[in-house]
C-alpha positions as CSV (number, residue, x, y, z in Angstrom):
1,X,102.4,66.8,-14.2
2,X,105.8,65.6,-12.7
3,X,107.1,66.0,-9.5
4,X,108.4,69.2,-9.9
5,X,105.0,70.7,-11.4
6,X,102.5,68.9,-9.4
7,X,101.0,71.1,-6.0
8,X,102.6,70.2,-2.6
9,X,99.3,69.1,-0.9
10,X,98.8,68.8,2.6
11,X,95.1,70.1,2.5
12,X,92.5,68.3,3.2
13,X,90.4,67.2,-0.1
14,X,87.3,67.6,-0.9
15,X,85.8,64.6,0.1
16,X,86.9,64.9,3.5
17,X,85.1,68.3,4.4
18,X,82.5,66.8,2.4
19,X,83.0,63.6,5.4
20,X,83.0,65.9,8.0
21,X,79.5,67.7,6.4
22,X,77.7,64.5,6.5
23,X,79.0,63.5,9.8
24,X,77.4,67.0,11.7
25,X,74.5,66.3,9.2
26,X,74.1,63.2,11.2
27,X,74.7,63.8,14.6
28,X,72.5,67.3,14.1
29,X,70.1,64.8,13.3
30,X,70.2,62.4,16.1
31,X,70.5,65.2,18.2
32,X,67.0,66.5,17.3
33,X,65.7,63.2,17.1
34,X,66.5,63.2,20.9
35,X,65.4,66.7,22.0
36,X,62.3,65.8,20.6
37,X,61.4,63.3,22.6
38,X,61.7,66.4,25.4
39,X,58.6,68.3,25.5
40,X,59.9,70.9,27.5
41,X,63.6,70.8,25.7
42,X,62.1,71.2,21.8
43,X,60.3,74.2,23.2
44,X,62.8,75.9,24.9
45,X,63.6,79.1,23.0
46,X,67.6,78.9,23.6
47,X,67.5,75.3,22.7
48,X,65.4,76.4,19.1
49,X,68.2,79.3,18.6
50,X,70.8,76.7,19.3
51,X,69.0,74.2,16.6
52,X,68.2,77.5,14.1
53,X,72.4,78.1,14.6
54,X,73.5,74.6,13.6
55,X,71.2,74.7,10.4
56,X,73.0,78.0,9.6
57,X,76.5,76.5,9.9
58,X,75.8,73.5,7.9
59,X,74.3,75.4,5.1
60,X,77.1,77.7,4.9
61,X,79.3,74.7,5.2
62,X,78.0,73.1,2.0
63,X,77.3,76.0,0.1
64,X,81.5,76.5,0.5
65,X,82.0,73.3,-0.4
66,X,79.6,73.1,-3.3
67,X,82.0,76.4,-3.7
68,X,85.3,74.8,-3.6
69,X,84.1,71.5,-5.4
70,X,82.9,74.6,-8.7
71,X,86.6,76.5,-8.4
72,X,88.7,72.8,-8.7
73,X,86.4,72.0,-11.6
74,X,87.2,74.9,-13.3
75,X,90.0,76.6,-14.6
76,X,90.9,78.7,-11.7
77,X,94.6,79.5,-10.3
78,X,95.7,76.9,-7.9
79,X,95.8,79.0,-5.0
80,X,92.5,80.3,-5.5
81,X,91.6,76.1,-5.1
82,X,94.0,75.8,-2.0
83,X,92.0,78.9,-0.9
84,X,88.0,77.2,-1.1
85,X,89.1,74.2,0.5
86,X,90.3,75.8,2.9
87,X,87.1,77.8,3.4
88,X,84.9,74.8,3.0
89,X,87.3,73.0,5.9
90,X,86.9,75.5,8.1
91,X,83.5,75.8,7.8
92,X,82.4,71.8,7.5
93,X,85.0,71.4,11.2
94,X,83.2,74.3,12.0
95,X,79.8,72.8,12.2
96,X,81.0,69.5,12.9
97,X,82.2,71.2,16.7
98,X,79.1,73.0,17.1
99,X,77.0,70.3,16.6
100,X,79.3,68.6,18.6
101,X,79.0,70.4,21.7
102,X,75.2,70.8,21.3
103,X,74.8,66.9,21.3
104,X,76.5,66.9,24.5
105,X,74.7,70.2,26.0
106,X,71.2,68.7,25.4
107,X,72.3,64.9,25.4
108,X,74.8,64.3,27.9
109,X,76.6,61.9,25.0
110,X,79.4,62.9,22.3
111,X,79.8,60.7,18.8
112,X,82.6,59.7,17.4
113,X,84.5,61.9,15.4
114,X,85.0,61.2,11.8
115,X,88.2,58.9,10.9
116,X,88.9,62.1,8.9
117,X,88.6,64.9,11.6
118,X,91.7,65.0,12.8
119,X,92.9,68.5,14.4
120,X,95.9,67.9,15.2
121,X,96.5,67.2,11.9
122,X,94.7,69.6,10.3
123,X,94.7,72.9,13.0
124,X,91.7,75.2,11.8
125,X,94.3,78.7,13.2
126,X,97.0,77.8,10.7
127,X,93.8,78.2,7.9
128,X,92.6,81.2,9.2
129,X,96.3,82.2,8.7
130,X,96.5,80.9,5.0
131,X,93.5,82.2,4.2
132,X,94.3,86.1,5.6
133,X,97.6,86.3,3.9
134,X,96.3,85.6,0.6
135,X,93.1,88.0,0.9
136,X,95.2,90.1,2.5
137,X,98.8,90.6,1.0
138,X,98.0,88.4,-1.9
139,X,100.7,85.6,-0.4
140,X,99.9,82.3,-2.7
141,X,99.7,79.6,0.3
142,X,102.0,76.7,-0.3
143,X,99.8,74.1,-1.3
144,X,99.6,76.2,-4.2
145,X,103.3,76.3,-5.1
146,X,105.1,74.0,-7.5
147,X,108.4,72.8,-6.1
148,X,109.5,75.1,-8.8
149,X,108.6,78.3,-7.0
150,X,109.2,77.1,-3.6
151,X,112.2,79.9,-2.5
């Protein structure tokens, strides 16, 4: 690949959703350890459903990215690739906010966000968007483009 061949990248790779992953993995997890010490908290049944929810999200989220990590291993179209990471960012940032909020519902404390959660770097909307238009009208998103086909 040259420079001319090679994908204008401005996704976030695969090891960052799979950063972002760990990191609600983690706080989920000091988040229960804390509701737990709350008899009347780890029996409440909106604080369960709220707990049952964040598994959900994080499951998806690495079943996306256990998704996205299969399509860039294998011999798929570039967009399709732009495509699952997308999906798999969306979902891991996804979780990561949830889980986020929760903490701070139930704890009254927020962690640190990842070095590599950055949103204003890396706006979720503008995904949505990529992700739409190529489902959609079948619009390969520019990550995807050599500078080749770039109009």
């Amino acid at each position: 690949m040259n420079a001319l061949t090679s994908p204008i990248s401005q996704q976030p790779t695969l090891a960052q959703v799979a950063g972002d992953l760990h990191h609600a993995r983690q706080v989920l997890e000091r988040t229960l350890g804390v509701v737990r010490t709350h008899a009347r908290l780890a029996t409440d049944p909106q604080v369960i459903g709220k707990f049952g929810d964040l598994w959900i999200r994080i499951d998806v989220a690495a079943a996306l990215l256990e998704r996205a990590e299969h399509i860039a291993a294998g011999g798929q179209d570039a967009a399709e690739k732009v495509i699952a990471v997308a999906e798999a960012s969306i979902a891991s940032s996804d979780a990561l906010a949830q889980v986020g909020q929760v903490e701070l519902e139930l704890t009254g404390q927020r962690s640190e966000w990842p070095p590599s959660h950055d949103p204003l770097q890396d706006p979720l909307h503008l995904k949505y968007r990529l992700i739409g238009d190529f489902r959609l009208n079948g619009v390969v998103p520019p990550d995807a483009r050599s500078a080749v086909d770039v109009p």
